[in-house]
OpenMM code with the backbone's topology and positions (N, CA, C; nanometers):
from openmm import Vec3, app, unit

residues = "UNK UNK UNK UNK UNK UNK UNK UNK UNK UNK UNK UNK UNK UNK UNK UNK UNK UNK UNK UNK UNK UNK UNK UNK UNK UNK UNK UNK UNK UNK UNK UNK UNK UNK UNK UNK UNK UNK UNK UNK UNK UNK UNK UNK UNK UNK UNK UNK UNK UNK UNK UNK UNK UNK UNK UNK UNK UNK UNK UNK UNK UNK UNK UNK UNK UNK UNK UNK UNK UNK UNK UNK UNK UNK UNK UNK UNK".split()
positions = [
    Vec3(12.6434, 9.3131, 23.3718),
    Vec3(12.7715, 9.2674, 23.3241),
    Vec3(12.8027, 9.1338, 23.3907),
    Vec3(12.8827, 9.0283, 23.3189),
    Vec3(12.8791, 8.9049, 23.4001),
    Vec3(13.0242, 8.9417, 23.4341),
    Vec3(13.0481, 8.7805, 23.5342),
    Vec3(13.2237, 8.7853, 23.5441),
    Vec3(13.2412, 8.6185, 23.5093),
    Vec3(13.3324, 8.6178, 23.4694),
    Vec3(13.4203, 8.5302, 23.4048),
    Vec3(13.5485, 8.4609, 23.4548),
    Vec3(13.5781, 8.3445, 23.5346),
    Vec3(13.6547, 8.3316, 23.5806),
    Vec3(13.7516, 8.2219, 23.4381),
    Vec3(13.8468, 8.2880, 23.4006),
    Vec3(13.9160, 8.1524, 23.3972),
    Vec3(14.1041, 8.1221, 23.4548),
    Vec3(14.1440, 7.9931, 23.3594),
    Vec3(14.2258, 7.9500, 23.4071),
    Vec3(14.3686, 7.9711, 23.3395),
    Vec3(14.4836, 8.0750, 23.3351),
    Vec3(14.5735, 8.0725, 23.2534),
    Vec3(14.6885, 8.0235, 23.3782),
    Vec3(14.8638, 8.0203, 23.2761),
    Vec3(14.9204, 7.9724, 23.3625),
    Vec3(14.9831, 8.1349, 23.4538),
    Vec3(15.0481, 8.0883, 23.5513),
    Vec3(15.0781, 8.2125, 23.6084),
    Vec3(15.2131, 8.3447, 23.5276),
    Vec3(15.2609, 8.2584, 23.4353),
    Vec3(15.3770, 8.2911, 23.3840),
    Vec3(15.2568, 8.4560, 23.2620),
    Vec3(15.1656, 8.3701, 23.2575),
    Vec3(15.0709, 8.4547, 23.1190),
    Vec3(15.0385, 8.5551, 23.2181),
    Vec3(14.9845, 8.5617, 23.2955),
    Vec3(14.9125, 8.6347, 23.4062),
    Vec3(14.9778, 8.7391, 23.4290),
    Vec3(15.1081, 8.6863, 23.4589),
    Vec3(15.1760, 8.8141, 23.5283),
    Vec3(15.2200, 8.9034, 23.3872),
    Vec3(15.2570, 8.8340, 23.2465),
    Vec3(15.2706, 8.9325, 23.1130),
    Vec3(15.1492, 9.0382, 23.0993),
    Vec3(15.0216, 8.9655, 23.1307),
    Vec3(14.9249, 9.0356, 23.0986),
    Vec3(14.8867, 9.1201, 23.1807),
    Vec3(14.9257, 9.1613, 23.3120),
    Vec3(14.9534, 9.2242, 23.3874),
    Vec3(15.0318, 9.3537, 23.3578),
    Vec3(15.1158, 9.3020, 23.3431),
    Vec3(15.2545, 9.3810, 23.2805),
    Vec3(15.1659, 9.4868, 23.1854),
    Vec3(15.1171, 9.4013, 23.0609),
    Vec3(15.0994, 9.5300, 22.9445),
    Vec3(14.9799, 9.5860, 22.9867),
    Vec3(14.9000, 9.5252, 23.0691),
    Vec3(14.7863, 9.6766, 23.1585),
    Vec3(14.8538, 9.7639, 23.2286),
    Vec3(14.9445, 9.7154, 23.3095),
    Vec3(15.0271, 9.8415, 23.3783),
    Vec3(15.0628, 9.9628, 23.2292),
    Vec3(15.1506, 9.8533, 23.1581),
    Vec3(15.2019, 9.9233, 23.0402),
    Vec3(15.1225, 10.0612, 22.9585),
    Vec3(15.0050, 9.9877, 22.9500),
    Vec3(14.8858, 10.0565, 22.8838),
    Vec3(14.7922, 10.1784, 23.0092),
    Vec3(14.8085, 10.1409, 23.0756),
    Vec3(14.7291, 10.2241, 23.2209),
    Vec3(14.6002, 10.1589, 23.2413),
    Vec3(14.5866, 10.0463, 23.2540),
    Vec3(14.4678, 9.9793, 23.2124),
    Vec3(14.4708, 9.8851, 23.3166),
    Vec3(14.3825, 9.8758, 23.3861),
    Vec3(14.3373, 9.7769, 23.4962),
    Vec3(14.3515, 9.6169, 23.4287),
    Vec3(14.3752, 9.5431, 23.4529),
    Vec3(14.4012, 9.3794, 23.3796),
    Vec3(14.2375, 9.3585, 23.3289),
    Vec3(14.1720, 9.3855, 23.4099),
    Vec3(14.0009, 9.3781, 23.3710),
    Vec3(13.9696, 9.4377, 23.2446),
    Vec3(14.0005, 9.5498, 23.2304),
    Vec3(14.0204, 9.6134, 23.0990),
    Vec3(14.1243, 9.5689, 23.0219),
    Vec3(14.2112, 9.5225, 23.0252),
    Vec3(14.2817, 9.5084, 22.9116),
    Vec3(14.1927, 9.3562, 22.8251),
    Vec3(14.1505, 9.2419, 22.9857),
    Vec3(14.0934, 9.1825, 22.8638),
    Vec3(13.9586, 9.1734, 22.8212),
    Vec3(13.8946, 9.3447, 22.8594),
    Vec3(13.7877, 9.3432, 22.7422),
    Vec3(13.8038, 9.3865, 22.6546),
    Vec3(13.9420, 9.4799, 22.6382),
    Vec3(13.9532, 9.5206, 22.5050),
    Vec3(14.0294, 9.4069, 22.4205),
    Vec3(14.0533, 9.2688, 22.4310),
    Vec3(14.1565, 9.1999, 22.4018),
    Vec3(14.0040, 9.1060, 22.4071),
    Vec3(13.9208, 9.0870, 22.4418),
    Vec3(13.7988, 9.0069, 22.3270),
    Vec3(13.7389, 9.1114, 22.2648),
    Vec3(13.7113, 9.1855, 22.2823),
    Vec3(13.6585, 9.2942, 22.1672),
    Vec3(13.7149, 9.2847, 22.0283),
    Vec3(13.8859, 9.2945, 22.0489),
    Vec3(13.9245, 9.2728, 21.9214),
    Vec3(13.9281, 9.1542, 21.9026),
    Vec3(13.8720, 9.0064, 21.9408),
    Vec3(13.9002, 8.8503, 21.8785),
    Vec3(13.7660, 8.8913, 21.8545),
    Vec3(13.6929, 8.9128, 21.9025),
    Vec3(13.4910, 8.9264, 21.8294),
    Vec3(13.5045, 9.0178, 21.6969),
    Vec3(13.5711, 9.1211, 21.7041),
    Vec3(13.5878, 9.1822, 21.5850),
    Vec3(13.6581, 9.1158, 21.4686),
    Vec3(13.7639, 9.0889, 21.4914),
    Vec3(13.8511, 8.9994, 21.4179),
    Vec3(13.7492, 8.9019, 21.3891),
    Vec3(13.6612, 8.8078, 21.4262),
    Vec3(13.5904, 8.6971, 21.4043),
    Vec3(13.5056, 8.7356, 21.3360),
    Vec3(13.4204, 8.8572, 21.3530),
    Vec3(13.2688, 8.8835, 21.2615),
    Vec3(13.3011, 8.9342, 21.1764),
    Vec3(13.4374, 8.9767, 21.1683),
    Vec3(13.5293, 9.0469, 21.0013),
    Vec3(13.5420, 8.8773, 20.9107),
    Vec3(13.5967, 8.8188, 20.9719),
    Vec3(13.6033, 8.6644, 20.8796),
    Vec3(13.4957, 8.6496, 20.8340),
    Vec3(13.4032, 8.5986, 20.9086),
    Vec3(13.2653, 8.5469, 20.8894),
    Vec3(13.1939, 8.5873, 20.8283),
    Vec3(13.1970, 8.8015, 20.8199),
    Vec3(13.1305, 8.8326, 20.6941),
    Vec3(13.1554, 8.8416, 20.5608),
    Vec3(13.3315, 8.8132, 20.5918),
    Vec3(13.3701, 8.7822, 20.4402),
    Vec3(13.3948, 8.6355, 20.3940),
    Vec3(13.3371, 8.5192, 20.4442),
    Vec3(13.3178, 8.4351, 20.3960),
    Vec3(13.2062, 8.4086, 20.3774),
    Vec3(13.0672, 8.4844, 20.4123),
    Vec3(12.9825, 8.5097, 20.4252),
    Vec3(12.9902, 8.5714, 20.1964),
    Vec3(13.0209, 8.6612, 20.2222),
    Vec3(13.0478, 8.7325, 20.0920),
    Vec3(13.0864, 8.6324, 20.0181),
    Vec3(13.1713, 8.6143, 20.0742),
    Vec3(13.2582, 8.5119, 19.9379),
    Vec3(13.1461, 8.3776, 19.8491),
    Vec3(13.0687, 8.3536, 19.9424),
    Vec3(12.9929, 8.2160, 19.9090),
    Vec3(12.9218, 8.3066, 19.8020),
    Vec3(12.8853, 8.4410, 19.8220),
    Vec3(12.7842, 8.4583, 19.7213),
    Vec3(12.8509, 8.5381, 19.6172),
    Vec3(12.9865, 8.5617, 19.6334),
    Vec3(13.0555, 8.6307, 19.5362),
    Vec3(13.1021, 8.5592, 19.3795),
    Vec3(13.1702, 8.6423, 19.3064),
    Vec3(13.1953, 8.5950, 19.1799),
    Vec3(13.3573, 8.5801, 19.1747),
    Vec3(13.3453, 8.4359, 19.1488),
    Vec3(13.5152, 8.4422, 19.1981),
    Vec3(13.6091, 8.5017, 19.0971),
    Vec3(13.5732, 8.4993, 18.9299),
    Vec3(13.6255, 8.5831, 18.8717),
    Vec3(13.6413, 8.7146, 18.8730),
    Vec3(13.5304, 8.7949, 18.8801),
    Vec3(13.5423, 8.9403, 18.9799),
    Vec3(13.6236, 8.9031, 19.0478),
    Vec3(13.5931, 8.8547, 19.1328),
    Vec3(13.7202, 8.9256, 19.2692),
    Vec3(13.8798, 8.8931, 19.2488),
    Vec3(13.8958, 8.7585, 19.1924),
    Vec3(14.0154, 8.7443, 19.1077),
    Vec3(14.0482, 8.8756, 19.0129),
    Vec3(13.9696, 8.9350, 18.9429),
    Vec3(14.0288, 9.0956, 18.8343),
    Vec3(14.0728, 9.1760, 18.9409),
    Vec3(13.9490, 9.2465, 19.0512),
    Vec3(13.9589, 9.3064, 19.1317),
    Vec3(14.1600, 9.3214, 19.2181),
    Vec3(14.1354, 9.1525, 19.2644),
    Vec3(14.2886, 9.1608, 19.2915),
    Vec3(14.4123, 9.1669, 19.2146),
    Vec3(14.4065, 9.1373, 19.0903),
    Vec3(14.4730, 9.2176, 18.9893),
    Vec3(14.5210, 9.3120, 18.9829),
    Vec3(14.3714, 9.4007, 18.9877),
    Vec3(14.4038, 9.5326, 18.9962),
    Vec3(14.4512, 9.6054, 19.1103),
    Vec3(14.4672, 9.5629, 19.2344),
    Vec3(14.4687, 9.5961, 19.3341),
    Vec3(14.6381, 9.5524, 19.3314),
    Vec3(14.7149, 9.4287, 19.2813),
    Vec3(14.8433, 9.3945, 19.2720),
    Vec3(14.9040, 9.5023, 19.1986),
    Vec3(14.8194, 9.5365, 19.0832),
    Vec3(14.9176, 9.6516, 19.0044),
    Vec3(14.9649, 9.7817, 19.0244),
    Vec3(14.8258, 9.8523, 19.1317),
    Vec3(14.8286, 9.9415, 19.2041),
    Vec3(14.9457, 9.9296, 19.2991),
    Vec3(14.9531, 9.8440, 19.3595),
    Vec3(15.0499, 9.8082, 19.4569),
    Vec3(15.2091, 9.8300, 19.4537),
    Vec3(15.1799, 9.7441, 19.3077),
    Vec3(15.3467, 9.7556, 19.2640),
    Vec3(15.4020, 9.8782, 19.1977),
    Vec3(15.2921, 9.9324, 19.1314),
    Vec3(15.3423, 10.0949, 19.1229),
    Vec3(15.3804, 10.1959, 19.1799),
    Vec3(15.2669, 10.1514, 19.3259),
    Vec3(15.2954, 10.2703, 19.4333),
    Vec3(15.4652, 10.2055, 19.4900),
    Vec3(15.4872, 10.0934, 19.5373),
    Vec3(15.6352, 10.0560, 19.5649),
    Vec3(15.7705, 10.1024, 19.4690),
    Vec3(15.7007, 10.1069, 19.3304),
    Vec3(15.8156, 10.1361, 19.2463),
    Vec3(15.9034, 10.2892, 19.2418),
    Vec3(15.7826, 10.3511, 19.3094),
    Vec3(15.8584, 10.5129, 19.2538),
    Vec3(15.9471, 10.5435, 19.3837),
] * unit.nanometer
topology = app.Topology()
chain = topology.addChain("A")
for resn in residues:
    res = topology.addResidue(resn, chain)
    for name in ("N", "CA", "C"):
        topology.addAtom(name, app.Element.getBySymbol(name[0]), res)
């Protein structure tokens, strides 16, 4: 496992502090779970722009159509 030093201001430090206490979570842990989710969040983009280059933009234009109409039905009742 490596370590990682960096540089925030102290005002961030002590928030992020805070929501590990909050959470029961050592600050070390909170920010591996806090890049876990920006790596996740990131390889979720990437594979859907990934998709998209090879997708059909009309498909997916119907698709969301259909997905708007669904939507507004389930809100209506």
């Amino acid at each position: 496992m490596a370590t990682l030093t960096i540089r925030i201001p102290d005002a961030h430090r002590d928030r992020l502090a805070a929501m590990a206490a909050r959470r029961g979570v050592s600050l070390n842990k909170l920010m591996e779970e806090l890049s876990v989710r920006a790596l996740t969040e990131h390889d979720t983009e990437m594979r859907f722009r990934l998709r998209a280059t090879r997708g059909d933009t009309a498909r997916g234009l119907e698709l969301l159509d259909v997905l708007d109409r669904r939507h507004s039905s389930v809100n209506d009742r």
